[in-house]
Residue frames relative to the residue before (quaternion, step in Angstrom):
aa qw qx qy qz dx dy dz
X 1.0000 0.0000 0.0000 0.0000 0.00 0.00 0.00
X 0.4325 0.5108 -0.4590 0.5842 4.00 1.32 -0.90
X 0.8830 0.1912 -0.2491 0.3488 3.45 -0.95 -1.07
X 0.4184 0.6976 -0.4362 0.3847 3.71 0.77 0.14
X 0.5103 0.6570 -0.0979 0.5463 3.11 1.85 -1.82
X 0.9007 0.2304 -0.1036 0.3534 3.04 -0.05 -1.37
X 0.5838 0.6700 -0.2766 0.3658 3.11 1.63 0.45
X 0.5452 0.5131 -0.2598 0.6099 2.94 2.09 -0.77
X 0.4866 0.5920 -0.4670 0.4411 4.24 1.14 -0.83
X 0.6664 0.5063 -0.3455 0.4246 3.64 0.69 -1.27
X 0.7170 0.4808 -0.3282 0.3835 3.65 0.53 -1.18
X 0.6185 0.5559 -0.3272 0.4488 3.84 1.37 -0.70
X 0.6932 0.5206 -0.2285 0.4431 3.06 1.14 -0.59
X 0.5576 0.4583 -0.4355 0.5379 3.45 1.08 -0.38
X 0.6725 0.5227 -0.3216 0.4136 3.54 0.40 -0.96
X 0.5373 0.4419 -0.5757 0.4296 3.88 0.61 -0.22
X 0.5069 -0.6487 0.4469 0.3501 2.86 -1.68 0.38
X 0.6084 -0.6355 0.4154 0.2313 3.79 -1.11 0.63
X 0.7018 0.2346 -0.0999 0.6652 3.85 -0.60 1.30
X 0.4514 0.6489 -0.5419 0.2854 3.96 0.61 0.04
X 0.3813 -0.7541 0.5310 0.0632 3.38 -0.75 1.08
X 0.1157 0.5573 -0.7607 -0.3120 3.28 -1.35 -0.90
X 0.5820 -0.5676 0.5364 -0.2268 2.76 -1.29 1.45
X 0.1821 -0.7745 0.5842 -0.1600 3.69 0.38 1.61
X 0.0042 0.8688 -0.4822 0.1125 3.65 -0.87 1.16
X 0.2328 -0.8429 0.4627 0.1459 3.84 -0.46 0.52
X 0.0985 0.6931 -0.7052 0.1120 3.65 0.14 1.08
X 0.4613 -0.6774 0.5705 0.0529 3.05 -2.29 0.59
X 0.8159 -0.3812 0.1322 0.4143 3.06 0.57 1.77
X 0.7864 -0.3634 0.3439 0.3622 3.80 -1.05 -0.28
X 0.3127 0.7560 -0.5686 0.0858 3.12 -0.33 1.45
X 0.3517 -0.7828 0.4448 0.2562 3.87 -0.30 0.78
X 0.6874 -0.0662 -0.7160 0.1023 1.54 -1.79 1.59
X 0.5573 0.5420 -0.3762 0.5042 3.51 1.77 -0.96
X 0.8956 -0.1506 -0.0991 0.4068 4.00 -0.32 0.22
X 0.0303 0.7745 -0.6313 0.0259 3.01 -1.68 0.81
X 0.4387 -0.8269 0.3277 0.1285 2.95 -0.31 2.16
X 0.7356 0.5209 -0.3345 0.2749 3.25 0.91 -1.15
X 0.6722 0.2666 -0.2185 0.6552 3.83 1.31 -0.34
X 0.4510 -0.7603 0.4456 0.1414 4.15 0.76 0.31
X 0.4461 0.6489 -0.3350 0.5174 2.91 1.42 1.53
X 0.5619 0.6627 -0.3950 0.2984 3.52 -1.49 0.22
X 0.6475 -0.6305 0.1511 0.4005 3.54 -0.59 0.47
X 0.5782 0.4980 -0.5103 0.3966 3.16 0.73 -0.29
X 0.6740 0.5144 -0.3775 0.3723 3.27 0.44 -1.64
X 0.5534 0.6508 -0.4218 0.3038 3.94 0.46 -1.36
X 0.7709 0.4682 -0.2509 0.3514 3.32 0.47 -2.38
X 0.7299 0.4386 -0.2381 0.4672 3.49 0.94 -1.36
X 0.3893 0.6526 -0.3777 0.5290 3.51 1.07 -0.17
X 0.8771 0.1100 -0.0667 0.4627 3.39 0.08 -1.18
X 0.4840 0.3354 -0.5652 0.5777 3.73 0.63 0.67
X 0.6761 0.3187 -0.5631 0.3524 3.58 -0.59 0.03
X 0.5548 0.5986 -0.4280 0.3883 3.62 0.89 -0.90
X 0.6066 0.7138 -0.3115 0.1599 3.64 0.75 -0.70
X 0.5632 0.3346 -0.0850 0.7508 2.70 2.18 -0.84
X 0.8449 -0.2760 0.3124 0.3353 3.70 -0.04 0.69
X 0.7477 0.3833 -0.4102 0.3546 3.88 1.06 -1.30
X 0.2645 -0.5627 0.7313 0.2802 3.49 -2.14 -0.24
X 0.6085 -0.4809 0.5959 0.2082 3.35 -2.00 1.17
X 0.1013 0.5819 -0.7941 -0.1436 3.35 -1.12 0.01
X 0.1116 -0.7280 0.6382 0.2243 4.13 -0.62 0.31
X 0.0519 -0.7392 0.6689 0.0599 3.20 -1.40 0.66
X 0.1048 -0.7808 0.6072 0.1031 3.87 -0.47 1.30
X 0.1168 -0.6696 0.7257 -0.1069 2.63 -1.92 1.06
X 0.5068 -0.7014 0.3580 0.3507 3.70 -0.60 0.82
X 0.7842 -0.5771 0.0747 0.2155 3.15 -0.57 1.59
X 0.5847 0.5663 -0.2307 0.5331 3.16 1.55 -0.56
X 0.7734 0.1825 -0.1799 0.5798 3.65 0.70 -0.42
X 0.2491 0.7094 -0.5789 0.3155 3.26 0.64 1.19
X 0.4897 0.4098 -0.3735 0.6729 4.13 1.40 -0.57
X 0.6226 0.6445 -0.3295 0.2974 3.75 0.30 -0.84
X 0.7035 0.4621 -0.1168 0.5272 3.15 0.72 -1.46
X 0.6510 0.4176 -0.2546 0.5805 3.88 1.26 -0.56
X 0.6627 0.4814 -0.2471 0.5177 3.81 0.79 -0.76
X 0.6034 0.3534 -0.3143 0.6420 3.95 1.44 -0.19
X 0.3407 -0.7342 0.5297 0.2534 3.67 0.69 0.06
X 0.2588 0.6652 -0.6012 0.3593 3.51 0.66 1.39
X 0.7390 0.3990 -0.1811 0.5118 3.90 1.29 -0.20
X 0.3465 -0.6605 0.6211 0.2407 3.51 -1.18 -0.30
X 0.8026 -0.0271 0.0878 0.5895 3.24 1.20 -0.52
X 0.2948 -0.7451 0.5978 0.0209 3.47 -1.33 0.81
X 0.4985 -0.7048 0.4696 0.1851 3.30 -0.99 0.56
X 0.7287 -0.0663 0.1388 0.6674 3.82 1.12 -0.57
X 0.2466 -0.6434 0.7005 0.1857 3.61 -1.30 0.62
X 0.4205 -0.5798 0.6566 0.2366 3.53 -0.09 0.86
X 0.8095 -0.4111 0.2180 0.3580 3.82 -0.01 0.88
X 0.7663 0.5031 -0.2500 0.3116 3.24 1.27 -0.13
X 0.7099 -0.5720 0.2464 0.3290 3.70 -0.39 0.99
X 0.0397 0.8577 -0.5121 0.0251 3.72 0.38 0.41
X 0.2006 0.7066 -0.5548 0.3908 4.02 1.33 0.65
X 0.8077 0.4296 -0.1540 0.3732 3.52 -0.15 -1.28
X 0.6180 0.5975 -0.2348 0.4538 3.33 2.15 0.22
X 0.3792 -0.5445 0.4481 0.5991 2.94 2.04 -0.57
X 0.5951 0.6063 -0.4987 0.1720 3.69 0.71 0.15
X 0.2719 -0.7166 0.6153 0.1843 3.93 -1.32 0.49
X 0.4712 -0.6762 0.5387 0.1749 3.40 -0.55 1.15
X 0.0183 0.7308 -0.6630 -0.1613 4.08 -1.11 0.29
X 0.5399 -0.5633 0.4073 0.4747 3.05 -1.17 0.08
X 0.5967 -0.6312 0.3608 0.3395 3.43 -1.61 0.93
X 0.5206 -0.6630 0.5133 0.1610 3.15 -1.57 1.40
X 0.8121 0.0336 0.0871 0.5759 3.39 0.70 -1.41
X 0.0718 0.7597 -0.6451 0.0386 4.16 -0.44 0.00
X 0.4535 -0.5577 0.6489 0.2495 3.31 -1.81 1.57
X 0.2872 -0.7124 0.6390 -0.0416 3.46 -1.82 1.05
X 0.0452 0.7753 -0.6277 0.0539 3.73 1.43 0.81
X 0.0532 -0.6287 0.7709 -0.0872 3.06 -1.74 1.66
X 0.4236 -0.5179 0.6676 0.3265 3.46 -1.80 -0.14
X 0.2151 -0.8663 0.4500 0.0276 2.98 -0.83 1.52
X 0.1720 0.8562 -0.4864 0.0284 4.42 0.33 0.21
X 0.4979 -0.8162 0.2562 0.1425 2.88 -1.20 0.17
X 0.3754 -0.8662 0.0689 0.3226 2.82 0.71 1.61
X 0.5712 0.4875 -0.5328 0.3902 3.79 0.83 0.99
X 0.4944 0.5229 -0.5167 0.4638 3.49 1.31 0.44
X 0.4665 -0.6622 0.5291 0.2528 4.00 0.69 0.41
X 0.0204 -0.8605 0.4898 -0.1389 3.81 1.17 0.13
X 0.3611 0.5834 -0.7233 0.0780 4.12 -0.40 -0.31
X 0.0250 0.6331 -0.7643 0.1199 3.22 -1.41 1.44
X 0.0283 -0.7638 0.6364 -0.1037 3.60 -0.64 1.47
X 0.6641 0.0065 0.0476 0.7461 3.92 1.01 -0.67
X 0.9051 -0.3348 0.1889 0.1818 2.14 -2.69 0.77
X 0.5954 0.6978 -0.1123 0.3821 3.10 1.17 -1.76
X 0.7691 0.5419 -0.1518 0.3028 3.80 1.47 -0.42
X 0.4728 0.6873 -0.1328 0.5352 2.31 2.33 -0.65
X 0.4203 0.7826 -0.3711 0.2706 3.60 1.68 -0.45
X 0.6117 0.0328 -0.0054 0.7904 4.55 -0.54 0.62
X 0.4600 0.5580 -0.5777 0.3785 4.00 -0.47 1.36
X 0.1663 -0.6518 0.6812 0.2889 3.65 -0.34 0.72
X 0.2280 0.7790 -0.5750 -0.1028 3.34 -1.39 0.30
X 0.1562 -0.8293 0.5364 0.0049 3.65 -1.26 0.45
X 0.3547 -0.7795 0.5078 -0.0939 2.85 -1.09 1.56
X 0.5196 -0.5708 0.5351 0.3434 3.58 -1.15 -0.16
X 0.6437 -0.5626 0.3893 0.3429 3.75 -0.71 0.61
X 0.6635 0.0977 -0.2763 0.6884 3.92 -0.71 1.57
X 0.3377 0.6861 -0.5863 0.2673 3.93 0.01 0.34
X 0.6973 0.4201 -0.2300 0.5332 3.33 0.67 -1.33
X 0.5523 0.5742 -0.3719 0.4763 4.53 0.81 -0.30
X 0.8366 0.1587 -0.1162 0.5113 3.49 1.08 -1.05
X 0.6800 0.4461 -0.2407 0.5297 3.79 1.20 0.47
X 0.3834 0.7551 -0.5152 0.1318 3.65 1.28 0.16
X 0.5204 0.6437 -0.4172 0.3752 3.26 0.36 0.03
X 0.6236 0.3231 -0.1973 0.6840 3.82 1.22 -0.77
X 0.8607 0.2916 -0.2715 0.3169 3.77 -0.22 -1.15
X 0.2564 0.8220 -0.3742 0.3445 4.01 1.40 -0.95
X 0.8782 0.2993 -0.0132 0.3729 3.40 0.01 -1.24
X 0.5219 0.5498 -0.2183 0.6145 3.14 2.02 -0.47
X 0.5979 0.4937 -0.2533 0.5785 3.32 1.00 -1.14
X 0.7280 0.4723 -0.2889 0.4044 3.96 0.48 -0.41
X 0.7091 0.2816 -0.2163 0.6092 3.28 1.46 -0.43
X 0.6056 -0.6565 0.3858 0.2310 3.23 0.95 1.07
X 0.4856 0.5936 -0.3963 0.5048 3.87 0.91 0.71
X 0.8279 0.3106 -0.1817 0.4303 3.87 0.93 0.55
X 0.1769 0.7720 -0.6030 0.0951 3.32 -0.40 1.17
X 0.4516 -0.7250 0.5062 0.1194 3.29 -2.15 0.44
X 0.1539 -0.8308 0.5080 -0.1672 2.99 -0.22 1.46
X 0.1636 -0.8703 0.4643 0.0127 3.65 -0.16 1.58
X 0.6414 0.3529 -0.4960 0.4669 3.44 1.15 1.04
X 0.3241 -0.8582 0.3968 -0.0305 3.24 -0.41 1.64
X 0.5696 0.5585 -0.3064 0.5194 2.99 1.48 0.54
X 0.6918 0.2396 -0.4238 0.5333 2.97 1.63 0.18
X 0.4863 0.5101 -0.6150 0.3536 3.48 0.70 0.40
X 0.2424 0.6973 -0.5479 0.3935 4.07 0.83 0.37
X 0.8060 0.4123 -0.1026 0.4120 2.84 0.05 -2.24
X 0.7090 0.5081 -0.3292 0.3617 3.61 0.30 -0.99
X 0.4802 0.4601 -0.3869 0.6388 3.62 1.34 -0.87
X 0.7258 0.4503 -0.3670 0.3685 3.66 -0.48 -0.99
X 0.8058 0.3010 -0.2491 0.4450 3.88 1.04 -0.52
X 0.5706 -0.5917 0.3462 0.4521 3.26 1.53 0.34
X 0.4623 0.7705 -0.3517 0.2624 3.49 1.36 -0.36
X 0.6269 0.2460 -0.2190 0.7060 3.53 2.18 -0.16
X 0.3490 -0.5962 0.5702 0.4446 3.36 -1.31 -0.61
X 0.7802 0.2708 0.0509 0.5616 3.68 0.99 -1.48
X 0.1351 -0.7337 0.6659 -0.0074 3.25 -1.05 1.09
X 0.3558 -0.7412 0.5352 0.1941 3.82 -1.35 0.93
X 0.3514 0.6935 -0.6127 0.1423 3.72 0.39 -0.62
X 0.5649 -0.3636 0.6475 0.3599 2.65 -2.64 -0.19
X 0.8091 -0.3576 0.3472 0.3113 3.52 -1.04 0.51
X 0.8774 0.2240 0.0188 0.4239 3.21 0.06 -1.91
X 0.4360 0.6938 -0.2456 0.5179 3.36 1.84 0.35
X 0.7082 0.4363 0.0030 0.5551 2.83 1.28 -1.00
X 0.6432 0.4547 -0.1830 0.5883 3.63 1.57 -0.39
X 0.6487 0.5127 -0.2178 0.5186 3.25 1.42 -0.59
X 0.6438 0.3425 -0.3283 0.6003 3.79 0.98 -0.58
X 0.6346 0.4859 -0.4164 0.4333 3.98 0.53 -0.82
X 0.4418 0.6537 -0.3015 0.5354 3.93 1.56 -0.59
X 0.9449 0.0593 -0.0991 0.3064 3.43 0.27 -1.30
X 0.2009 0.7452 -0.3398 0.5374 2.95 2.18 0.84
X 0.7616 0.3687 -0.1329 0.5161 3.42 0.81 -1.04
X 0.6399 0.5180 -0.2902 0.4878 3.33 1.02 -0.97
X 0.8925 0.2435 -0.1288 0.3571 3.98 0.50 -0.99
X 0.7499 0.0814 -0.2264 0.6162 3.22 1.65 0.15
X 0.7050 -0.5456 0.3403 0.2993 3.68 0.62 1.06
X 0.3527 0.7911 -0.4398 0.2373 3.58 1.07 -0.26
X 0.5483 -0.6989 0.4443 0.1161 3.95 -0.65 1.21
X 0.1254 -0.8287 0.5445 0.0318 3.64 0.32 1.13
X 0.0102 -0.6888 0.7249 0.0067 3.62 -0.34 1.20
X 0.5991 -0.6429 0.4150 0.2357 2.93 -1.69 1.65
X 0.2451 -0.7716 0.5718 0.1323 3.74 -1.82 0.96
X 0.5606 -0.5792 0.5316 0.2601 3.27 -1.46 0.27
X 0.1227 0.7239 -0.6207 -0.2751 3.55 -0.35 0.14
X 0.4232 -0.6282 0.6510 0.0503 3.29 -1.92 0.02
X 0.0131 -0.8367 0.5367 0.1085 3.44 -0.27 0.88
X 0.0464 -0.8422 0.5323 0.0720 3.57 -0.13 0.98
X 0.7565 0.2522 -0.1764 0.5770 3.86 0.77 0.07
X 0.6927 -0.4294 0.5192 0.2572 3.75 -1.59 1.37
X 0.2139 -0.6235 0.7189 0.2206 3.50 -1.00 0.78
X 0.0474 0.7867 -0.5912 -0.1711 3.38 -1.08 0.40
X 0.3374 -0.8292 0.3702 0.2480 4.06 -0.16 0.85
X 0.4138 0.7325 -0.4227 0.3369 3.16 1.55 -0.41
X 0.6940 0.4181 -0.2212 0.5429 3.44 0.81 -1.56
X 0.6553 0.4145 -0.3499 0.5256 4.43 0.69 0.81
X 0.4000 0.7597 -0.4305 0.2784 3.66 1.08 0.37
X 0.0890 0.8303 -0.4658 -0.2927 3.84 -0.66 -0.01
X 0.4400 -0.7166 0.5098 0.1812 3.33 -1.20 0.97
X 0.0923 -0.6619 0.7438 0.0102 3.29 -1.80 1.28
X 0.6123 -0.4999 0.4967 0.3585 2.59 -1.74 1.27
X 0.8418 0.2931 -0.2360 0.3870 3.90 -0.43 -1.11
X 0.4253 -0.6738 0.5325 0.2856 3.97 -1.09 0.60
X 0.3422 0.5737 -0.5456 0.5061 3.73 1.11 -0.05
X 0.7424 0.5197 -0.2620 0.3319 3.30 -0.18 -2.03
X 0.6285 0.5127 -0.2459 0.5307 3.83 0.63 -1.61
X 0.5042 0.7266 -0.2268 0.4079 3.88 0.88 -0.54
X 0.8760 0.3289 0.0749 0.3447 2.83 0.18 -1.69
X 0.6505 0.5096 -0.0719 0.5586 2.67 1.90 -0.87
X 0.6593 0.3023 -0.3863 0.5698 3.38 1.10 0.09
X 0.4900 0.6590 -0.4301 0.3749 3.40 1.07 -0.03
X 0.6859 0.5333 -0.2294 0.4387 3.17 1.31 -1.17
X 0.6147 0.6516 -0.2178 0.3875 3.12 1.24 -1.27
X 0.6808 0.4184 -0.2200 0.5595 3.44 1.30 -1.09
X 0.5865 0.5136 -0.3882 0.4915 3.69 0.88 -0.29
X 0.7759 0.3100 -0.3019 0.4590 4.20 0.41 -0.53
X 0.6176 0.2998 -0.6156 0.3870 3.41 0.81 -0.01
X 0.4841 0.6439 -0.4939 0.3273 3.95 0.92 -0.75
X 0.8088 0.3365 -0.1848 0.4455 3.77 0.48 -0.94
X 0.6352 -0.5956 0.2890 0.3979 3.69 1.41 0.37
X 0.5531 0.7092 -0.3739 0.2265 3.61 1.05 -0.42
X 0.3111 0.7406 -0.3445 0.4859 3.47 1.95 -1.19
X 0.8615 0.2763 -0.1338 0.4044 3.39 -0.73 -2.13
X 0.6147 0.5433 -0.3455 0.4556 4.11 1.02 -0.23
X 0.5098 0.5146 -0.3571 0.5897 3.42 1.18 -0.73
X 0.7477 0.4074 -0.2213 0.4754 3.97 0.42 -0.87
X 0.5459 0.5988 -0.3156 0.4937 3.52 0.90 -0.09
X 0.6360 0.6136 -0.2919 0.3657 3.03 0.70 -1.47
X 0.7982 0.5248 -0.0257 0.2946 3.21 0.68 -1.57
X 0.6957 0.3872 0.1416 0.5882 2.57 1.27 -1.80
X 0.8779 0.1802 -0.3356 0.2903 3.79 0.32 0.39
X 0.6814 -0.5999 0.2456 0.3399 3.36 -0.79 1.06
């Protein structure tokens, strides 16, 4: 019966997978729906969570306030990072993957205010709100709004939901799925009446600037392997569902 035991340990052991890691990460604190530190959940964490699993690894996340997320990877306190905030992390030993998740910041109205906002110039006698540092990485759209005193930033985004939804704005900034995720749990926890929106895309998505970076090319590997394997088998778009529909 002993070696019977130890015969089946041996078979479990062949079957793990080979090189499995765990797999140290740098995210940047609480961002709905993509992370939530305090129960280690949300989309980002999930997707990357489950491509690495594909090959055997485990996430450990480790949050740090968004700014020293390259920081925390560039001091070799990580294995991986979630975003270089624009900066080059090669010359760190870092390997770029392709991007798991990425913020999609749209103009949001409502689509019985007939809105058409194509440039800067449209936004003119618009209330509008934004999420906090909007106006640092959009001056070019918000600047002039901000001068006529028609734009402020307001870093609970659940109530810029509501305020669109009462007319109480005209224009909302968000990422997309930020915005789908509170209008989700707006509806879901206090019944609240989701009149259809327009979106507006007023800025190039670029994915480059949504990439995360591991220290080892094995790791970067595996992980996009995985990554291409769950959206291919549906798990990706379920992991977004979850969160994100009403």
């Amino acid at each position: 019966m002993v070696y019977f035991g130890y015969f089946i340990l041996t078979i479990i052991l062949l079957l793990l997978p080979l090189n499995a890691q765990e797999v140290k990460m740098s995210f940047g604190g609480k961002i709905p729906p993509f992370t939530f530190p305090e129960t280690n959940s949300g989309i980002e964490l999930e997707v990357i969570g489950a491509a690495l699993e594909y090959k055997g690894h485990t996430l450990s996340p480790n949050y740090y306030p968004l700014e020293e997320v390259p920081r925390a990877f560039k001091e070799k306190k990580v294995d991986a990072a979630m975003t270089d905030l624009g900066e080059d992390l090669r010359p760190y030993g870092g390997y770029y993957a392709n991007p798991a998740v990425w913020y999609d910041n749209v103009l949001i109205t409502l689509k019985e205010s007939a809105f058409i906002i194509k440039k800067p110039e449209d936004l003119e006698g618009l209330l509008v709100t934004s999420f906090q540092g909007a106006i640092n990485r959009y001056p070019k759209w918000l600047k002039k709004v901000q001068a006529d005193y028609n734009y402020f930033e307001h870093n609970n985004q659940a109530l810029q939901v509501l305020l669109l939804q009462k007319k109480r704005v005209d224009v909302i900034l968000s990422d997309i799925n930020i915005f789908k995720y509170y209008t989700a749990k707006l509806i879901k926890e206090n019944g609240v009446k989701h009149k259809p929106v327009e979106i507006h895309n007023f800025v190039k998505l670029n994915l480059k600037d949504y990439r995360p970076i591991f220290r080892t090319k094995k790791i970067r590997d595996d992980f996009n392997e995985g990554l291409e394997y769950i959206k291919k088998t549906g798990k990706y778009k379920a992991i977004y569902d979850k969160y994100i529909k009403p």
